[in-house]
N, C-alpha and C positions, 0 to 999 in steps of 0.2 A: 603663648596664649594671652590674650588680652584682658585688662579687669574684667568688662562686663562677661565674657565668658567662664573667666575663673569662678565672677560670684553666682554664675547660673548654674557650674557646676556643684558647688557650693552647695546652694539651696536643693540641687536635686540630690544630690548624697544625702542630707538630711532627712530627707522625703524617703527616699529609699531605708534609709535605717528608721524608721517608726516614729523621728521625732515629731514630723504632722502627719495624721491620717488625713484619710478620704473626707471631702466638705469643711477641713480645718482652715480658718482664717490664718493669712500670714502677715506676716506686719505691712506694715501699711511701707507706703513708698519711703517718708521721711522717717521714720523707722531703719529701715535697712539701709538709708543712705549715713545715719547717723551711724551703723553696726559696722560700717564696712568704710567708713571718710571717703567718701568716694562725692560726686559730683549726683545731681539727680536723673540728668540724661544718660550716667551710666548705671543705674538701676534701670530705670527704664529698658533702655538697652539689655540687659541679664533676663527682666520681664516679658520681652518680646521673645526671647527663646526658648524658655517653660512656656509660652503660651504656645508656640509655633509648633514645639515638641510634642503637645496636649499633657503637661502635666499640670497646668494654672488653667482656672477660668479669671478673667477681672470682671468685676460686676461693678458699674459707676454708680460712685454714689455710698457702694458699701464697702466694696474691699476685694483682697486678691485670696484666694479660693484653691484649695487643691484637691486638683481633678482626679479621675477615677485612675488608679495604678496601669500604669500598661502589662501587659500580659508577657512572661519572660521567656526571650528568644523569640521576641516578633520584631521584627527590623521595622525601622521608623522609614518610610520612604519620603518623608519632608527632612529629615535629617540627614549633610553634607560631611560629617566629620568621620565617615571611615565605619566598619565592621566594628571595629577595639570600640568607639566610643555608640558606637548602637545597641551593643551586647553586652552590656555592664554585669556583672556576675555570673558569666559566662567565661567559660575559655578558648581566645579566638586566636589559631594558632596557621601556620603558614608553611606550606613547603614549594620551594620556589623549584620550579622548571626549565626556565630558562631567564636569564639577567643577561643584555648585552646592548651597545650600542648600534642604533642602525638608520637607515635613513627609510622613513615610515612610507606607508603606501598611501598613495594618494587621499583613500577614506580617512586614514587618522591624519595627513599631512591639511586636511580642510577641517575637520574639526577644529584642529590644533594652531588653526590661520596660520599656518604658516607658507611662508611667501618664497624662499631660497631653494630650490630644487634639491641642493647639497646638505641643507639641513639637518642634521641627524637627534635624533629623538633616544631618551632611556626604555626600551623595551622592558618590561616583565612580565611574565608569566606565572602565577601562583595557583596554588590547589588551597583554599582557605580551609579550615575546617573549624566545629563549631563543637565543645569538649567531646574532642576526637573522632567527630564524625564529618565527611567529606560534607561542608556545605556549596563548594560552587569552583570555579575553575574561572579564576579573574585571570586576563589579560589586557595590560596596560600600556601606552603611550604618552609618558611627560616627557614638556617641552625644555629642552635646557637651557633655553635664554631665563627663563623662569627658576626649572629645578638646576642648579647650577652646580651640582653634587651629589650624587645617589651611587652606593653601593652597596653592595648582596647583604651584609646584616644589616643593613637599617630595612633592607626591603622583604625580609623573615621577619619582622615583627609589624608593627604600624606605621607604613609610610606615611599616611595624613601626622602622624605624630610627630615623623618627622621633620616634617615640610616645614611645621607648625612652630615646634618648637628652635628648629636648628635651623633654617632656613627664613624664619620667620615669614613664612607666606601666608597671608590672611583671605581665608577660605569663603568668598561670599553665597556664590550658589551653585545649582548645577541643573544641567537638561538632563529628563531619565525618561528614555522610553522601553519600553517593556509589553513582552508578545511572547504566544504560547509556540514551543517549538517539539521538535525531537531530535533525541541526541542522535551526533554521528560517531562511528565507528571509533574515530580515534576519544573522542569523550568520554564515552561509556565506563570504560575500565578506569579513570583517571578519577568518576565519581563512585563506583563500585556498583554500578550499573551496566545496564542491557541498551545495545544500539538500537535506536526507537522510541526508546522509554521516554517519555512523557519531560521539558524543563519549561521554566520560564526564564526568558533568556533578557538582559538589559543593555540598553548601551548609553552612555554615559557620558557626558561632559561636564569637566570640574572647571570653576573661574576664580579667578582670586577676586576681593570685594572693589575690585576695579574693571572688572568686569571682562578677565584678560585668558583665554584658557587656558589650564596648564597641565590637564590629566584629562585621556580619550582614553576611556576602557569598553570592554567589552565582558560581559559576566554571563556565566552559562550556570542557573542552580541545580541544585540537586531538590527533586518535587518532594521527597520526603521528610528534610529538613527546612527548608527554607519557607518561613512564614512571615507573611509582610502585615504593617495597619499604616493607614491612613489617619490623622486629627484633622476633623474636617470643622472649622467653625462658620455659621452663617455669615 
């Protein structure tokens, strides 16, 4: 994890535990640059992702501002770092279906630009769930020129976590589009649901901040658990 990350997540643990409420002024830039020895472009940087997250307003002129609490167990759909780091106080747990090597279908082999026909790609398939209710049925394709190492425990817990931490891959953004579907037969039981029954379904492209893909998934939710928010600033 890099500083300006670490010290966003910092400031947002604080936030979470009562230290600043709703509308509390937070130190000022050179303030927190002095807290933390850190440079001012990397506050900055820390700043820009409480703001992007919607947990900071900046007002110029007066100061930086914390924003209304987000509502717990609503997934941040502008946030790139994974299920574990959207669900903070939540328990976000995994049972993996199938782990293996394989050479991707063309859909994920274009996402994933990849150019060698023989290329083969880390498949997984997970059932996530959210404290022990089936949240959704992720199926995933990273690249290994990129992931250069993944196996079945790292991929039962948080693979963004892993990437991050042990792999050192630095996560810049990702394309998410998302459409209302219904499930199919083999889905159904896998969310403890009925074929038919109502998801919203995503698919997903992760870059690293070099703008490189490295994670093609495809996510089926579960309608009854899975609630999403947008921070939307003018």
């Amino acid at each position: 994890m890099l500083k300006y990350e670490r010290i966003a997540q910092d400031i947002t643990s604080a936030i979470a535990n009562d230290e600043y409420n709703v509308g509390d002024k937070l130190p000022s830039v050179e303030q927190l640059k002095s807290r933390y020895e850190v440079s001012k472009s990397t506050i900055i940087k820390a700043l820009g992702i409480l703001q992007r997250d919607g947990i900071i307003f900046q007002t110029r002129g007066s100061g930086i501002y914390v924003r209304n609490k987000n509502k717990s167990g609503y997934i941040n759909l502008l946030k790139t770092k994974g299920f574990s780091d959207n669900l903070q106080g939540h328990e976000v747990t995994s049972k993996i279906l199938t782990f293996e090597t394989i050479k991707p279908n063309d859909e994920a082999r274009a996402h994933l630009r990849l150019t060698e026909q023989d290329e083969e790609v880390y498949y997984v398939e997970r059932i996530r769930y959210l404290d022990h209710n089936p949240l959704c049925i992720e199926t995933s394709y990273f690249n290994k020129t990129l992931v250069t190492h993944l196996d079945r425990d790292s991929a039962e817990h948080s693979i963004f976590d892993y990437l991050q931490s042990q792999l050192k891959i630095n996560i810049g953004f990702s394309d998410i589009y998302f459409y209302i579907d219904f499930l199919t037969e083999g889905e159904a039981p896998q969310l403890d649901l009925n074929p038919n029954d109502p998801c919203m379904r995503h698919d997903l492209t992760f870059y690293t901040n070099k703008g490189i893909p490295f994670d093609y998934s495809k996510i089926v939710y579960h309608y009854e658990y899975a609630n999403f928010f947008i921070p939307i600033e003018n």
